[in-house]
C-alpha positions in Angstrom: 19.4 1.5 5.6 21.9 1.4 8.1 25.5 0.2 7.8 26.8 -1.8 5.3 25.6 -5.2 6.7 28.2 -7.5 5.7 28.9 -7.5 9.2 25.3 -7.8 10.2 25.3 -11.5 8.6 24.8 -14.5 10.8 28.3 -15.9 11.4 27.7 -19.1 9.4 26.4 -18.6 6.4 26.1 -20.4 3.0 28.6 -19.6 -0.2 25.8 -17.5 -1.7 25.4 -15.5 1.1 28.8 -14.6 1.7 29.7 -14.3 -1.8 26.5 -11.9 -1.7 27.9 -9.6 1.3 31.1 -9.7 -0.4 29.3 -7.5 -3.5 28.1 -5.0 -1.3 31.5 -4.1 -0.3 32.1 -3.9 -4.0 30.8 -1.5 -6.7 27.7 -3.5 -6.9 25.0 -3.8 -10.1 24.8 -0.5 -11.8 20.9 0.8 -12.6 21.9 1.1 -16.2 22.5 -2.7 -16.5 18.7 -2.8 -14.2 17.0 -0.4 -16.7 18.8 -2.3 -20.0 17.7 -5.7 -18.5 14.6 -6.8 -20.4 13.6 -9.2 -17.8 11.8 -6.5 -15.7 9.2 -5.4 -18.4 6.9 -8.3 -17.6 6.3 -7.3 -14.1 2.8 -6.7 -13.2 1.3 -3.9 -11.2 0.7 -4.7 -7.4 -2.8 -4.6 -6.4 -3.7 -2.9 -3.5 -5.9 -4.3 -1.1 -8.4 -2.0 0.7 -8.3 -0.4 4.4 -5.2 1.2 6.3 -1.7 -0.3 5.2 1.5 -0.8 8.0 4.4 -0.3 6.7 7.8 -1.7 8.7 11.8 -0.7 8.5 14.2 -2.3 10.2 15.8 1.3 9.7 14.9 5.1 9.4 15.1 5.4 6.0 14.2 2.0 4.3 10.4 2.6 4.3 11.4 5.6 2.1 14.1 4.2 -0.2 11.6 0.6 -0.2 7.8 2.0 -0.9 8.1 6.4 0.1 6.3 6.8 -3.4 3.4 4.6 -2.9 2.9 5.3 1.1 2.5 8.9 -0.1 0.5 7.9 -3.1 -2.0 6.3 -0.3 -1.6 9.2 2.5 -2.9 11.7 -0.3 -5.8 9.8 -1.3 -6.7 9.7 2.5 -5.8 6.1 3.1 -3.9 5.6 6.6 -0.4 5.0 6.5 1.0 3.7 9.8 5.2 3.6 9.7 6.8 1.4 12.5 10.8 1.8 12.6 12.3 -0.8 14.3 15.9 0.5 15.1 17.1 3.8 15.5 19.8 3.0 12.8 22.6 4.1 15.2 24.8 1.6 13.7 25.6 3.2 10.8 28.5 5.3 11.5 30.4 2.8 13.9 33.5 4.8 16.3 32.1 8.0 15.2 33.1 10.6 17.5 30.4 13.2 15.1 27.6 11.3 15.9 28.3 8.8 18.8 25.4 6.1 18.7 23.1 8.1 21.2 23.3 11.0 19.2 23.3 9.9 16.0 19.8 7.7 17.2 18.1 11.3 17.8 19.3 12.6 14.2 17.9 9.5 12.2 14.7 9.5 14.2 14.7 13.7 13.0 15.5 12.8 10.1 12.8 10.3 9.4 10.4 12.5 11.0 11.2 15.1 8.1 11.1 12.8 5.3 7.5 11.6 6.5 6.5 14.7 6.5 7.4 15.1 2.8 5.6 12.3 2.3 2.3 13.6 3.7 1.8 10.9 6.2 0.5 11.7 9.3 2.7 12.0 12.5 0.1 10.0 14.4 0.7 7.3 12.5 4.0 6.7 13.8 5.7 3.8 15.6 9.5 2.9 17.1 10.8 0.4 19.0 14.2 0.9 20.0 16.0 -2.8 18.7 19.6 -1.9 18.5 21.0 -1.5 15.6 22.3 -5.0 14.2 20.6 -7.1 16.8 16.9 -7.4 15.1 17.2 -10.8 15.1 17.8 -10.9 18.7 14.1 -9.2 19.4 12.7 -11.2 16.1 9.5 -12.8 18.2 8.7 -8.9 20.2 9.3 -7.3 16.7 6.6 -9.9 15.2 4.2 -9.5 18.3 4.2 -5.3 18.4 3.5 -6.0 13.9 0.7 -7.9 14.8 -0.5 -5.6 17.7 -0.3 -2.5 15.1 -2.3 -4.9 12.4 -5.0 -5.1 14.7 -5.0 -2.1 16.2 -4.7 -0.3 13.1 -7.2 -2.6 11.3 -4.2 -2.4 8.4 -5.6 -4.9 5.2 -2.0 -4.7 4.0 1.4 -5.4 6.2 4.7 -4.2 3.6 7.9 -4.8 5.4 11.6 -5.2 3.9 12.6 -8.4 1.9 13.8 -11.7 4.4 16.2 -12.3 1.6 17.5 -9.1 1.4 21.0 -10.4 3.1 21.2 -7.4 5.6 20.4 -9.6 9.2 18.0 -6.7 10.0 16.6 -6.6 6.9 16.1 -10.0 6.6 14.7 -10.5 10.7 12.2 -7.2 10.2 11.1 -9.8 7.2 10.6 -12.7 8.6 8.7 -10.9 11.7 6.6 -9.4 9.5 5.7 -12.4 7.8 4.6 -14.3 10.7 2.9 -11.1 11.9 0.6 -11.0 9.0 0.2 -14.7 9.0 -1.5 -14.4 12.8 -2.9 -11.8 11.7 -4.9 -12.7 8.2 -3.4 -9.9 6.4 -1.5 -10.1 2.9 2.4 -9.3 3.6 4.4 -7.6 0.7 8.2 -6.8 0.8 10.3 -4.5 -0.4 14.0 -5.1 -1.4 16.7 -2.7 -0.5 20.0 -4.1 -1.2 18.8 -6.7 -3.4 19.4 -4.2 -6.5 23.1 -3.5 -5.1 24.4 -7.4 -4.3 22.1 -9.2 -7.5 22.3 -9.3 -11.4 19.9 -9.6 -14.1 18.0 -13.2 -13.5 19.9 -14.1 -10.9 18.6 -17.4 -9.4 18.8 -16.1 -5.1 16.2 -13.8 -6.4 12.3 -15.3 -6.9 11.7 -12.7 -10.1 8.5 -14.6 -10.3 6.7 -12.8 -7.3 8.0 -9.2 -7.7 5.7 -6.7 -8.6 5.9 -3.0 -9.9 4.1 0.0 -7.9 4.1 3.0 -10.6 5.0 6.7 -9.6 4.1 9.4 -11.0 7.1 12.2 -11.5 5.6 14.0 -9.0 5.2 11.3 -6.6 8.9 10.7 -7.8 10.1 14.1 -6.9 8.1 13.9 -3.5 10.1 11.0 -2.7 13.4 12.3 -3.7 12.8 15.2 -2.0 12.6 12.8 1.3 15.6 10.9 0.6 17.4 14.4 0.6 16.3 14.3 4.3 18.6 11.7 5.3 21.6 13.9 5.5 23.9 11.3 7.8 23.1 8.9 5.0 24.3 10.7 2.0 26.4 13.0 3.2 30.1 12.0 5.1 30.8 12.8 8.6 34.1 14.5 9.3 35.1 11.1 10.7 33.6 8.6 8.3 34.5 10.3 4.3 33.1 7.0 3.2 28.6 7.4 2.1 26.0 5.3 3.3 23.9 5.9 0.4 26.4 6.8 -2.3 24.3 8.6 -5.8 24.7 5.1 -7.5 23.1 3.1 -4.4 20.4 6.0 -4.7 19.6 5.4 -8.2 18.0 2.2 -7.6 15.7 3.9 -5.6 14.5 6.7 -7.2 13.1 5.4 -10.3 9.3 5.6 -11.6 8.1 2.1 -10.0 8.6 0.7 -7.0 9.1 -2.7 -6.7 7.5 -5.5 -4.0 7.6 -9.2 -3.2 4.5 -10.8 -3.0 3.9 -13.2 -0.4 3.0 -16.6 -1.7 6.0 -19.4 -1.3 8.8 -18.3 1.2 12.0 -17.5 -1.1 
């Protein structure tokens, strides 16, 4: 997931937005108001589509927190699951002189590498690319051309990627490659929100409710992906130089429920 991306935001940006990356500096939308919010009952099943699936993260660790349940689902049914990672994620522990950025790029790709292996998917199956940290939307047309390589090459019927609206610039750059990726490509594009469920509220109107589908878990699929999470000990854990938490056990609890959740592609939010 990276750093907190309020800093990772384009520098003009609309009153939405920034009142948006304000909220993730705050406390945020607590998963008991999510669970009591009638709104998500409706939300049908995602259907998936046949043949190998590619699954992108701007981040180590998105791909797990977004859709780690239903990759392994698919890996243990014998589907292929192909993970590219765009960034290292060495942005998340800025002046850190624990984990200087070099470092700290070897322990998230270590970590990531562990987590995947709780999942079950196969370390063939795995792609990086080196962007730096906060600059994916620097390298948005190479990230979109090596998707579209790996669709092909891969002969994935499915691309999942992280949501373009998600208001993290990598987030939302690793989305919008993705999308025109799969677009070149013929392939259906889902995304996966990450932030989404800290920054928005019940029915909130940034958010197109209308395409978001559910992706059940079972509780052991649950516990498999918990289990992975744990993995990501820069993440959850502080740093004798940084006592503030990436992924803080309320942040967590958005992701570690019995569903998954995805946008699918139809009208760009």
């Amino acid at each position: 997931m990276a750093e907190r991306p309020a800093t990772g935001l384009p520098p003009v940006i609309s009153d939405d937005r920034q009142r948006a990356a304000d909220a993730i500096d705050a406390a945020g939308t607590a998963e008991v108001v999510w669970t009591a919010w009638a709104g998500r009952e409706p939300w049908s099943e995602a259907v998936l589509p046949d043949g190998p699936v590619l699954v992108v993260a701007a981040h180590p660790d998105d791909e797990v927190l977004g859709f780690g349940g239903t990759a392994s689902r698919l890996a243990a049914v014998g589907r292929q699951v192909h993970v590219l990672t765009v960034t290292d994620g060495e942005g998340s522990h800025p002046g850190s002189r624990v984990l200087p950025p070099p470092e700290l790029a070897r322990v998230r790709r270590e970590e990531l590498a562990e987590a995947l292996d709780v999942l079950g998917l196969n370390p063939a199956f795995r792609y990086r690319m080196g962007i730096g940290d906060t600059r994916v939307d620097e390298a948005e047309d190479l990230v979109a051309a090596r998707v579209e390589q790996l669709v092909r090459q891969t002969g994935a019927g499915l691309c999942v990627a992280p949501w373009s609206g998600d208001l993290h610039a990598d987030h939302e750059a690793a989305g919008r490659a993705a999308r025109k990726a799969a677009a070149a490509a013929a392939v259906p594009l889902w995304q996966y929100p990450v932030w989404m469920w800290h920054w928005a509220t019940p029915g909130d109107t940034r958010v197109p409710w209308d395409r978001l589908r559910g992706l059940p878990l079972t509780t052991d699929l649950l516990n498999r992906k918990k289990a992975a999470v744990r993995c990501f000990r820069t993440q959850i854990a502080p740093l004798a130089d940084h006592p503030g938490v990436v992924l803080p056990p309320d942040e967590l609890d958005h992701h570690q429920r019995l569903f998954e959740t995805v946008f699918v592609e139809g009208d760009t939010p």
